[in-house]
N, C-alpha and C positions, 0 to 999 in steps of 0.2 A: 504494500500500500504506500505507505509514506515512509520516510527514514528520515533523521535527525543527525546529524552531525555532534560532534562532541562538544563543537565549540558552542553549537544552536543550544543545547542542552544548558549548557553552564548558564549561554546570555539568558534562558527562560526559566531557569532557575534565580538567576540573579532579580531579572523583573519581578518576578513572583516575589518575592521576599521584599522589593520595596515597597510592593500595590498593595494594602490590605484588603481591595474588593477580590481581589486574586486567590485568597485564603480558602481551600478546600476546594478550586477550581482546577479543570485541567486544560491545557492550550487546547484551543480551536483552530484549526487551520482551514480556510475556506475560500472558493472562488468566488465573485462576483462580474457581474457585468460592468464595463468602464474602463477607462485607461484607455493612453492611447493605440491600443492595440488588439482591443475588444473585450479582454476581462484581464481581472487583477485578482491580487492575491488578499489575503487580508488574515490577522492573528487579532485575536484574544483571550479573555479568559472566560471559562462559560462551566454551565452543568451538562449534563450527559445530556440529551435529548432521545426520543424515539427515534430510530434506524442510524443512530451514529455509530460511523463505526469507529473502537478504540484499540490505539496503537503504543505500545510500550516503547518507549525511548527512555534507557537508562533505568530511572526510577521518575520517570515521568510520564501521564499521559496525554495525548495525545486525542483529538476528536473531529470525525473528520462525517460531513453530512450525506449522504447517500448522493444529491445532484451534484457535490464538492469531490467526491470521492473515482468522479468519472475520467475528472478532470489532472486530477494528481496522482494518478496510478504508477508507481514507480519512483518519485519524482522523492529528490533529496534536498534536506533544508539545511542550509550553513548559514553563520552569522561570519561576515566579512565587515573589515576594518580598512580600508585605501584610500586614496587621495578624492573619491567624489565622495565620499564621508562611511558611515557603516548603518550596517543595518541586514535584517535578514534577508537571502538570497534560496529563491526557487530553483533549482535545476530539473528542468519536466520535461524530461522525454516525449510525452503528447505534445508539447507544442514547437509548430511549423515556424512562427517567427515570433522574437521578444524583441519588448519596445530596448532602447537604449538605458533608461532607467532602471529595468530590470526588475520589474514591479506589474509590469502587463505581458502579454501575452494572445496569438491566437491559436487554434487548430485547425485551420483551411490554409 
């Protein structure tokens, strides 16, 4: 399904321990429509919802939405630190082209 990098883990363990709405929540990872390249990625904190599905990373989990899960099938999440600044990075095999940003995406 999805995989997390070591470094992604540390930085979501890091947030989490500064968010207190974070507190007994597990990251969300999901697509949406938007961006310049017709859908984006998006993280937060959330509860489990019906047909999520949940992915062990480390000692972390992971929650990923049934129409979200179509989308990121295979795809690896690392937390990058470089000169256009940091932040986390999708690598998804399902998509054909990613904006320059690195935050969108399409699949045609």
């Amino acid at each position: 399904m999805v995989s997390l990098s070591a470094r992604a883990v540390e930085k979501v363990k890091f947030y989490a321990s500064q968010m207190p709405e974070a507190a007994g929540k597990a990251l969300r990872i999901f697509v949406q429509g938007g961006g310049c390249s017709g859908f984006q990625y998006g993280f937060t904190f959330d509860d489990m919802q019906d047909g999520d599905t949940v992915v062990e990373a480390a000692d972390i989990k992971v929650l990923v939405d049934p129409v979200s899960a179509q989308y990121l099938a295979g795809s690896t999440v690392d937390y990058v630190e470089d000169l256009r600044g940091s932040g986390f990075v999708v690598d998804n095999p399902n998509a054909v082209h990613s904006c320059g940003c690195g935050q969108s995406f399409c699949t045609e």
